[in-house]
MARDRENDREN-942944 format. One line per field, with one value per residue (C-alpha): residue number from 1; x, y, z. Coordinates in nm, 2 decimals. Example, Ala and Ser with C-alpha at 12.3 -4.5 7.8 and 13.67 -1.06 7.14 Angstrom:
<sekols>
resi	c(1|2)
x	c(1.23|1.37)
y	c(-0.45|-0.11)
z	c(0.78|0.71)
</sekols>
This chain:
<sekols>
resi	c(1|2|3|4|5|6|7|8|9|10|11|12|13|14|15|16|17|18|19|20|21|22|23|24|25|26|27|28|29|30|31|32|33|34|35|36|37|38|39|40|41|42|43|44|45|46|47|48|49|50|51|52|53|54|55|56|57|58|59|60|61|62|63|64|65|66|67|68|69|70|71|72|73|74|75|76|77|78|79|80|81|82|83|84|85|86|87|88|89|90|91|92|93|94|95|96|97|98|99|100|101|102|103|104|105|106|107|108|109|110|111|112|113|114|115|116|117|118|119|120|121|122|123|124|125|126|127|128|129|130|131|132|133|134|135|136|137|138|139|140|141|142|143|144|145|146|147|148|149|150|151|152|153|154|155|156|157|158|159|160|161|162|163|164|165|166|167|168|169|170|171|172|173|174|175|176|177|178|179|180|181|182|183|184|185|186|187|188|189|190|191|192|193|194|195|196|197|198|199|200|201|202|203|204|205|206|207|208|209|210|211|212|213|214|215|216|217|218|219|220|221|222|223|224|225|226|227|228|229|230|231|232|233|234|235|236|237|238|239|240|241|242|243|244|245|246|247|248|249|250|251|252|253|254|255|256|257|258|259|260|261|262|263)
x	c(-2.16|-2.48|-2.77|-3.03|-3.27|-3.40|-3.38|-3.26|-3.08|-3.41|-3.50|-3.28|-3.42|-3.78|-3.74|-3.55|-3.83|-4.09|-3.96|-3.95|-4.33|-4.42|-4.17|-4.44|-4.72|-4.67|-4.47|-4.82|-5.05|-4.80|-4.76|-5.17|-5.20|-4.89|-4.68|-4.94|-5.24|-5.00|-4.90|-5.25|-5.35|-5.03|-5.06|-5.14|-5.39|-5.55|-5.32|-4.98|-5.12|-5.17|-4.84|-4.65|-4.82|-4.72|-4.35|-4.36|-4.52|-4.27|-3.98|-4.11|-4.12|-3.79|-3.68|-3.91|-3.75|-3.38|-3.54|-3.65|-3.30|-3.07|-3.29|-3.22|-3.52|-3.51|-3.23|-3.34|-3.21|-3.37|-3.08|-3.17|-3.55|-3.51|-3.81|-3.99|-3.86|-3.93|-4.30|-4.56|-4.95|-4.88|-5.08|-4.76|-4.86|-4.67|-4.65|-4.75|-4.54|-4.53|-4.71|-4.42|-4.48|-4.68|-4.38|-4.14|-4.28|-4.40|-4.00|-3.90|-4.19|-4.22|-4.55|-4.76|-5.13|-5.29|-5.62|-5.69|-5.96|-6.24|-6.07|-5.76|-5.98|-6.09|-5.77|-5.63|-5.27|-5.33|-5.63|-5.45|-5.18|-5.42|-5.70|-5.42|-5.27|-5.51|-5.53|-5.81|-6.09|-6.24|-6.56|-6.87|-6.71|-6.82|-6.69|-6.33|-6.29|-6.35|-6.14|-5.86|-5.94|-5.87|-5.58|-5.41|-5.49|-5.30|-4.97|-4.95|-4.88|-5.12|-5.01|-5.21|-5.20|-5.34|-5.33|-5.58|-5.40|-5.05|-4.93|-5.03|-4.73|-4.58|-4.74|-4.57|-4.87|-5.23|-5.45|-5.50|-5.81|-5.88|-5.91|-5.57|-5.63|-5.99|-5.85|-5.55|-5.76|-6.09|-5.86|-5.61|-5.30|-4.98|-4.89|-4.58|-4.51|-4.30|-4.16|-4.05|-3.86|-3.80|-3.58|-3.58|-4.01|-4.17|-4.42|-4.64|-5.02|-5.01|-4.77|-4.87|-4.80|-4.60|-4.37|-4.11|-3.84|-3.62|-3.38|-3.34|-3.55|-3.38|-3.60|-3.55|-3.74|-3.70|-3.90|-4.05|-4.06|-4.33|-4.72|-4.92|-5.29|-5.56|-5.87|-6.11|-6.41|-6.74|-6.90|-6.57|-6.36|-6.47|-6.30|-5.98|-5.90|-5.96|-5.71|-5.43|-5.50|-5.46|-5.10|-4.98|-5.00|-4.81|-4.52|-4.52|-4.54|-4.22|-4.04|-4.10|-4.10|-3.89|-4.07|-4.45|-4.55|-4.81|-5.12)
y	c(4.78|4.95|4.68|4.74|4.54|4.84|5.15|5.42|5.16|4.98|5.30|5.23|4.87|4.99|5.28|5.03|4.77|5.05|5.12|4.75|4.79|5.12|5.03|4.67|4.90|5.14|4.92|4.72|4.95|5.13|4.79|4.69|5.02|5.00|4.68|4.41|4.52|4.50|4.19|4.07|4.18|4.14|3.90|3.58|3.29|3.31|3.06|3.31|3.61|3.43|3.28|3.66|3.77|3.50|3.56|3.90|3.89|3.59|3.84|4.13|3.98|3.80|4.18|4.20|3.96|4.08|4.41|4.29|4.09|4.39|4.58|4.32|4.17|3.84|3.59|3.38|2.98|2.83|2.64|2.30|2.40|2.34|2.11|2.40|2.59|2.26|2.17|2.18|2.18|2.04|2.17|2.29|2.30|2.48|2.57|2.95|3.15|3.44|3.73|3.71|3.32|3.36|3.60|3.41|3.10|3.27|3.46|3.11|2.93|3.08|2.92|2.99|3.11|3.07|3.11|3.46|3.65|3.78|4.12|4.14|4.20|4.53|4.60|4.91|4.76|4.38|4.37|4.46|4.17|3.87|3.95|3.96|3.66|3.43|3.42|3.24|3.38|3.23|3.20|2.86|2.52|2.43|2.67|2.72|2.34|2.40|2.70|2.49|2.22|2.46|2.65|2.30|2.15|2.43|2.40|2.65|2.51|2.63|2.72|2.66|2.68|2.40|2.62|2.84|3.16|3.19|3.00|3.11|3.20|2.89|2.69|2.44|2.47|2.51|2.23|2.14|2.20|1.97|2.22|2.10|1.76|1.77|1.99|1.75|1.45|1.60|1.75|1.43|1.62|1.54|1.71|1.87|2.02|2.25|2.38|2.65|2.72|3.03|3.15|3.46|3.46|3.77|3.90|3.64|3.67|3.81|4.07|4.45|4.41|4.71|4.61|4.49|4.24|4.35|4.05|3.91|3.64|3.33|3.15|2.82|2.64|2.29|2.05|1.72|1.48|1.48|1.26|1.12|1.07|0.86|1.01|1.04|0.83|1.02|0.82|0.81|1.12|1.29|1.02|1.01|1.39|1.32|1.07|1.26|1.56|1.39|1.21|1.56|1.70|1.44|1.47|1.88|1.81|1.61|1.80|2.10|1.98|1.62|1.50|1.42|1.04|0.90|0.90)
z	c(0.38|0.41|0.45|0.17|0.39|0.64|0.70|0.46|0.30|0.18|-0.03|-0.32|-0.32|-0.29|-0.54|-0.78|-0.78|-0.84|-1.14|-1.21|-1.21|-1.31|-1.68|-1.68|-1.63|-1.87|-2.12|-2.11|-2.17|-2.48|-2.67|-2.60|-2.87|-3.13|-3.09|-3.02|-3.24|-3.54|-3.43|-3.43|-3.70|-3.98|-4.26|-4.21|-4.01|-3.67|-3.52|-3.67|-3.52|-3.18|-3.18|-3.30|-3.02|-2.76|-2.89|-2.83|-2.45|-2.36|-2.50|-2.31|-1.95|-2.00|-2.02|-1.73|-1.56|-1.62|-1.44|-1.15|-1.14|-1.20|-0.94|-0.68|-0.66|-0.78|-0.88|-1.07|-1.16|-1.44|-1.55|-1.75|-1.85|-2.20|-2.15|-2.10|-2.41|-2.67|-2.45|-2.71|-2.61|-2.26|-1.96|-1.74|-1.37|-1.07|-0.76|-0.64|-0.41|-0.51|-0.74|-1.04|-1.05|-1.39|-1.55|-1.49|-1.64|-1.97|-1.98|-2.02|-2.29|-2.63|-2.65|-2.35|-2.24|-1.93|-1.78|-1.65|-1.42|-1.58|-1.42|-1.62|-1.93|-1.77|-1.66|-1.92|-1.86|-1.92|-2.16|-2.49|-2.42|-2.24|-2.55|-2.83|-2.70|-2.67|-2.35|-2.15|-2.02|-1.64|-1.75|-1.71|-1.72|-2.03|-2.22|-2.05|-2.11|-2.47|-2.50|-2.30|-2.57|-2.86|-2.68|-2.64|-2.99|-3.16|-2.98|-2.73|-2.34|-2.08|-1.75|-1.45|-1.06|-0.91|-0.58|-0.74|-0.59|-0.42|-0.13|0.18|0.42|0.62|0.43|0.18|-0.04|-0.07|-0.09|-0.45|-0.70|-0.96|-1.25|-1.41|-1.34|-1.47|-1.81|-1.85|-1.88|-2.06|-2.35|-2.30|-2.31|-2.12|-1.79|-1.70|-1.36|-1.27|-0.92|-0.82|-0.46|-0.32|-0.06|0.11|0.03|-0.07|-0.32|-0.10|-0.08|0.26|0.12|-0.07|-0.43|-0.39|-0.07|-0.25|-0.08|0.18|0.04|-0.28|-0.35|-0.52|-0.75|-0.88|-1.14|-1.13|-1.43|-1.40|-1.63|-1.84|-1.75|-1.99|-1.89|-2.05|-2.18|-1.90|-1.91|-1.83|-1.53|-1.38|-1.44|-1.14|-0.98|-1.23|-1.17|-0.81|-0.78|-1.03|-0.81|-0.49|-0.65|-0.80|-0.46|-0.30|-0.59|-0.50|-0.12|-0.17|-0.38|-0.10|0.17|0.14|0.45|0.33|0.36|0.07|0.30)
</sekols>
């Protein structure tokens, strides 16, 4: 059997998983000018639109997904996430290994925005879908904490990395930030983390965006159970988000790794 993972027997692999992102890249930037504008703007209230909108994006990266899983790329377990399916104005936290870790999570929630670089809103590809879906800007605290606030309020979970960008290599994971902790507790919405465990690592942030895997990664999402948090009190929520941060990274640490000791 000819071994796909060097060689000329990589090219098939490689020219498979191009297409993968050449059909996301131009699927994008079609739908950001005919599907998604009449989404937007059909019939009916703000928070409609935003949620015909989220629909359609979480529909066309679960075909996204299926692509990059019929070209090899991924394989993907997600078996017994109805949790994420049924969430509901949760902030859903996860791990980051790899540059997909965003798609995959939105080909499995309905109902999902996330907070974006100011970048992407420039980007001709992604600007159409993160503007027409509601998406959050990264802009001044102040006003991303109220846009989380909003975002939250009308239903729709927001994903975020506590990482703050993907894992670096050999690592389990990257030292937490306390953005999620300090969003969860400011807006007083319940956590829910997800994680996701990959074997066969690629798409890592050492890694070209277009060197695609020389084996097929295996992904599997695995959901916690759900946190409630109490509203944060002013002159102590630096030190609330602090501690949640400090206890989330533990409970990731753990569920990586199996060896970590609460320190």
């Amino acid at each position: 059997m000819l071994d796909t993972s060097k060689g000329l027997g990589y090219l098939p692999r490689w020219l498979a998983g191009m297409s993968c992102y050449i059909a996301f890249g131009v699927g994008g930037l079609i739908s950001s000018f005919t599907l998604l504008p009449l989404l937007k703007y059909w019939p009916g209230d703000a928070n409609a639109r935003i949620q015909r909108v989220q629909k359609a994006v979480h529909l066309m990266f679960r075909v996204f997904v299926r692509m990059l899983t019929w070209a090899r790329v991924i394989r993907l377990d997600s078996h017994y996430c109805q949790q994420l399916q049924q969430a509901k104005g949760m902030v859903v936290i996860a791990n980051h290994p790899t540059l997909i870790d965003v798609v995959v999570l939105i080909s499995l929630m309905p109902n999902a925005g996330c907070i974006v670089k100011q970048g992407l809103w420039r980007n001709p590809f992604m600007r159409g879908v993160v503007s027409a879906a509601g998406y959050i800007p990264n802009r001044g605290a102040e006003l991303l904490l109220a846009d989380c606030r909003e975002v939250l309020n009308r239903g729709t979970n927001l994903i975020i990395f506590p990482e703050g960008t993907r894992t670096v290599k050999g690592e389990v994971i990257n030292d937490f930030a306390r953005g999620a902790a300090n969003i969860a507790l400011r807006c007083h919405a319940e956590l829910l983390p997800v994680v996701l465990k990959v074997s066969n690592a690629g798409l890592t942030k050492q890694d070209p965006w277009y060197e695609i895997p020389r084996r097929t990664m295996h992904i599997q999402v695995q959901v916690g159970e759900h946190i409630e948090t109490v509203t944060a009190v002013e002159d102590s929520s630096a030190k609330q988000a602090r501690r949640l941060t400090h206890e989330l990274e533990i409970y990731y640490r753990q569920q990586l790794d199996g060896n970590y000791e609460l320190t």
